[in-house]
C-alpha positions in Angstrom: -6.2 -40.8 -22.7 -5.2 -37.2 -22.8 -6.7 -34.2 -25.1 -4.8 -31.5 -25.0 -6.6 -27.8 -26.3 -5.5 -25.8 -29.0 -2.2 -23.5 -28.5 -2.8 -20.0 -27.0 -1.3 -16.8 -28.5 1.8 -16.8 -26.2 5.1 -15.6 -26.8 4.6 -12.0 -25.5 6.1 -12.2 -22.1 8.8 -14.9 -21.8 10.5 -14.0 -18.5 13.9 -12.5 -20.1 15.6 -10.4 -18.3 12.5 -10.2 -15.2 15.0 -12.2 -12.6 15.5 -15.1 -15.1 18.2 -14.2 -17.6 21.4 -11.8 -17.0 21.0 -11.1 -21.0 18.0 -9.1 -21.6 16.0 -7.4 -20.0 12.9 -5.0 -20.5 12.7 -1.6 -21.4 11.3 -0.5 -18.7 12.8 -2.9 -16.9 16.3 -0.5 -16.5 19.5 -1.3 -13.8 21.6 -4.0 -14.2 20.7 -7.6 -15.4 19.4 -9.8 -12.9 21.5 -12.5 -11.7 21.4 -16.0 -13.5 19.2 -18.7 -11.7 21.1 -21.6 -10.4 17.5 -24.0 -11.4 15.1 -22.8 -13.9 12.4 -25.0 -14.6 9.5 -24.5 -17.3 6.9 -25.4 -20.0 8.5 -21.9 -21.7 11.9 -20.9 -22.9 13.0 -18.9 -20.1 16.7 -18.3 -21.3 17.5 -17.4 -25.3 20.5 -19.2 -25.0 18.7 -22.9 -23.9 18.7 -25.1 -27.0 17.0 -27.8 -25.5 13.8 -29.3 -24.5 12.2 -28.6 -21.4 10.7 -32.5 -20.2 11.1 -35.9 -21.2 7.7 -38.3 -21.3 7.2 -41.9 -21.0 4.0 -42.7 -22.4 2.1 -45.6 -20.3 1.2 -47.9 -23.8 4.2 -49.3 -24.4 6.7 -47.1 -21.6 8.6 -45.1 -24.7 10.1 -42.1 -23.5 11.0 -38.9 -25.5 11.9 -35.8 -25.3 9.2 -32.5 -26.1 10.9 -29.5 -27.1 9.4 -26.0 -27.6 8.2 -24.5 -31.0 9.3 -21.1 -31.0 10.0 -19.9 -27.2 6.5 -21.8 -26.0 5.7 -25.8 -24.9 5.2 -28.1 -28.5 1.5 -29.3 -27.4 1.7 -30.5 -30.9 4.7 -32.8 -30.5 3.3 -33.9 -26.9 -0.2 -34.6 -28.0 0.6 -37.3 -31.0 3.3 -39.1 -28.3 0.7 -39.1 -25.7 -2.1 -40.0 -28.3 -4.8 -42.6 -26.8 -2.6 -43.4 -23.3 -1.1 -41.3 -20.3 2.1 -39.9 -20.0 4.7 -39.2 -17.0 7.8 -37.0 -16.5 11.2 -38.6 -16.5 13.1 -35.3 -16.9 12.0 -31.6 -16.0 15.1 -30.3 -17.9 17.3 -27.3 -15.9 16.9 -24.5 -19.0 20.3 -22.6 -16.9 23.8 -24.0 -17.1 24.3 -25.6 -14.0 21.9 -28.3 -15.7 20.0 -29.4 -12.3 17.8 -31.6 -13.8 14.6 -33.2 -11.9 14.8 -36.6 -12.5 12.7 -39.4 -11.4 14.1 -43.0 -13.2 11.4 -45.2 -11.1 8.6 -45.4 -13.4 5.7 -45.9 -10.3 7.1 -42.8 -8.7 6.7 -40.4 -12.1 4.2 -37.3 -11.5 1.7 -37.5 -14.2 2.1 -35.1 -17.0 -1.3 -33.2 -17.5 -2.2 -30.9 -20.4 -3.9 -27.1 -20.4 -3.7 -26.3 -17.0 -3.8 -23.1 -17.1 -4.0 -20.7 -20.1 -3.4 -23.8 -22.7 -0.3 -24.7 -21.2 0.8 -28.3 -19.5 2.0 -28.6 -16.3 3.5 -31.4 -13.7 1.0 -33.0 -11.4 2.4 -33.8 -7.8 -0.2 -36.7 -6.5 1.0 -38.3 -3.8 4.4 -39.2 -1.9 5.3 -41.7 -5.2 5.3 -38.6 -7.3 8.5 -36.7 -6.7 11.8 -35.7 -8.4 15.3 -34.8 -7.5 18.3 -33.2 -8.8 22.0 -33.2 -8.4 23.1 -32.1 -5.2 24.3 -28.4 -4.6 25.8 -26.5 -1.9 24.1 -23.7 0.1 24.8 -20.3 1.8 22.1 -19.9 3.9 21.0 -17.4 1.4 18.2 -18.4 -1.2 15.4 -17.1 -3.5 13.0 -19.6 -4.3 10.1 -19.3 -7.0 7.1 -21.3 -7.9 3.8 -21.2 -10.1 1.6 -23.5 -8.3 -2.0 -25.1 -7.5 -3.1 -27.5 -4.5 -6.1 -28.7 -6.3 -6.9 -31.4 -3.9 -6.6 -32.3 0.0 -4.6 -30.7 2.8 -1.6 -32.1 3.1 2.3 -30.6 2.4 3.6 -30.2 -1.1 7.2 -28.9 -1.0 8.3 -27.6 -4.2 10.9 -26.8 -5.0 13.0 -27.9 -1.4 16.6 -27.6 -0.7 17.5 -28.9 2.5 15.3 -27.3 4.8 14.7 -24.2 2.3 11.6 -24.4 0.7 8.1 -23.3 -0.2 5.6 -25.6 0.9 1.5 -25.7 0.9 0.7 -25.4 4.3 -0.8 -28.8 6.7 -4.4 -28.6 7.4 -5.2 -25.0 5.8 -5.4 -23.1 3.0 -1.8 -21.5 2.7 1.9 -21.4 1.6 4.9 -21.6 4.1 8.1 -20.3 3.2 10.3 -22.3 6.1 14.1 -22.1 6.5 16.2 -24.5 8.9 15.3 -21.4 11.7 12.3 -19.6 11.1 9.0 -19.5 8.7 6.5 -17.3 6.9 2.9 -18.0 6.5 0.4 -16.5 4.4 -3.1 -17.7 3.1 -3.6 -17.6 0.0 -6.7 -19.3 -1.9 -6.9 -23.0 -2.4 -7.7 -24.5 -6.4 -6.1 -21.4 -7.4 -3.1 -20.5 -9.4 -0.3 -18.9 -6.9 3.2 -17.4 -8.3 5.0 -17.7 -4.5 8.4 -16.2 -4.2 10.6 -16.5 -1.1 13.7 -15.4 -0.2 15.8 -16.3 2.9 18.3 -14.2 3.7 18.2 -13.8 7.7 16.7 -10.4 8.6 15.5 -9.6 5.5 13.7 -12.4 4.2 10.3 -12.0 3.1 7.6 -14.2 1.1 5.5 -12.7 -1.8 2.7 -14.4 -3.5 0.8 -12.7 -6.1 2.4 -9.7 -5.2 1.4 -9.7 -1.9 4.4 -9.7 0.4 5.1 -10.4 4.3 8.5 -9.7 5.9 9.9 -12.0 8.6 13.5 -13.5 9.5 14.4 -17.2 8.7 17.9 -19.0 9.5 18.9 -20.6 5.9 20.2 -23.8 6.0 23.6 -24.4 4.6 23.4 -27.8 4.5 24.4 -29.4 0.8 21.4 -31.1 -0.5 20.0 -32.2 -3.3 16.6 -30.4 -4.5 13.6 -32.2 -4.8 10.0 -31.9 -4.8 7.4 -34.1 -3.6 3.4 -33.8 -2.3 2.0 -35.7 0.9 -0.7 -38.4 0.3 -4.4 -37.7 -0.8 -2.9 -34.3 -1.9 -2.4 -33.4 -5.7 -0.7 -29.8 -6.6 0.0 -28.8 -10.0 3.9 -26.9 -11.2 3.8 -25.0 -14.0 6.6 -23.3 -13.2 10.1 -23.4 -10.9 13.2 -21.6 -10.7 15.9 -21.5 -7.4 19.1 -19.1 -7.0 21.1 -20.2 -4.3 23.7 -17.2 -2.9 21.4 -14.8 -3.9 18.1 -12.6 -2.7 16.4 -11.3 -5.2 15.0 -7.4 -4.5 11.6 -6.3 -4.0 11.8 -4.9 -8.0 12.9 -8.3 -8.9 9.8 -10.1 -7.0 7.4 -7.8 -8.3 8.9 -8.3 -11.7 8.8 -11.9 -12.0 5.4 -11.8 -10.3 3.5 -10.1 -12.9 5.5 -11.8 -15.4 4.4 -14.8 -14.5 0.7 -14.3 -14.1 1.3 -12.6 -17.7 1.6 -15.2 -19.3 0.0 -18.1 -17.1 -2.8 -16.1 -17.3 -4.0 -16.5 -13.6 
């Protein structure tokens, strides 16, 4: 049985135009528009233009799936809450919000992550439990250049969760110790960041000048990308459980350091971490 918390006053900071939409962008925001994610992935409305809904649930009950939508530019907790009324739900679909539709998809009904409510600031979230909870998208080809961005929590254990992954590019808790890794197919970047804490992580791989920020906090390094086509997935090692609020990938393209620190405080905006 789930209880979900009453909706916060969101709505304030929706990520347009801070690395996540080519449309808008802030005021003081200024320069060109950012360049359109190939993956974004959310319990908000990252792009005006997405008309859709950002998961589909299957209720444990009686194994009815549907899809939750939004109610305004922020997660309908009110549409999720009377579908998961009195049993636990799981996420079939973490819906792609750009056009390349990447969708995370898990069809196995034992290998769904467990959708959890108010994990941080009111809002919902993905819970990665163990190796049987993992998703996958459609294939897509790589450059060797990549930015990748998460909003994420190991609450539990030490073991690897890689979210998102592409090949051999991807963000990943580190094994043993408190920490993220960004890793390429050459090369990694470690930090250590706090453990049952909130982290917005961004990485970008892009040979000499990669570098890894989370919460603003940024180390430079040089990682090979791979440029092997794969298909992105995300997954956590056993007796290990981190959370996803958040996701986005843009293959082809590093993101500048205005960029990073845009999304950054962004992000813990309206997280509220």
């Amino acid at each position: 049985m789930v209880v979900a918390l009453a909706s916060p006053a969101q709505g304030q900071s929706l990520g347009f135009g801070l690395g996540l939409d080519n449309t808008k962008k802030t005021a003081s925001s200024g320069g060109a528009p950012f360049v359109l994610a190939t993956g974004l992935y959310s319990f908000r409305r990252l792009l005006p233009a997405f008309v859709g809904s950002p998961i589909r649930l299957r209720r444990a009950s009686d194994n009815l799936q549907q899809d939750i939508g939004f109610s305004g530019d922020n997660f309908d907790l009110a549409a999720a809450t009377t579908f998961c009324s009195a049993t636990s739900c799981f996420v079939v679909t973490w819906y792609d919000q750009a056009p390349a539709a990447q969708n995370f998809t898990q069809v196995s009904a034992a290998n769904q992550p467990p959708f959890l409510f108010a994990c941080l600031n009111g809002i919902p979230c993905v819970s990665l439990s163990t190796t049987l909870s993992s998703m996958a998208a459609p294939s897509v080809g790589q450059t060797g250049v990549v930015t990748l961005n998460i909003v994420v929590n190991r609450t539990l254990g030490t073991g690897i969760c890689v979210v998102p992954q592409v090949s051999n590019n991807s963000i990943k808790t580190r094994s043993g110790v408190a920490g993220l890794i960004l890793a390429g197919s050459i090369g990694s970047i470690t930090t250590s960041s706090a453990e049952a804490a909130w982290h917005s992580a961004t990485g970008v791989i892009n040979a000499a000048g990669s570098s890894f920020a989370v919460d603003g906090v940024k180390t430079a390094g040089s990682l090979t990308g791979s440029t092997t086509t794969a298909a992105p997935s995300m997954a956590a090692a056993s007796t290990t459980t981190c959370l996803v609020a958040e996701m986005a990938f843009w293959q082809a393209y590093a993101m500048t350091d205005a960029e990073v620190t845009a999304l950054n405080a962004d992000q813990h905006a309206y997280w509220g971490f």
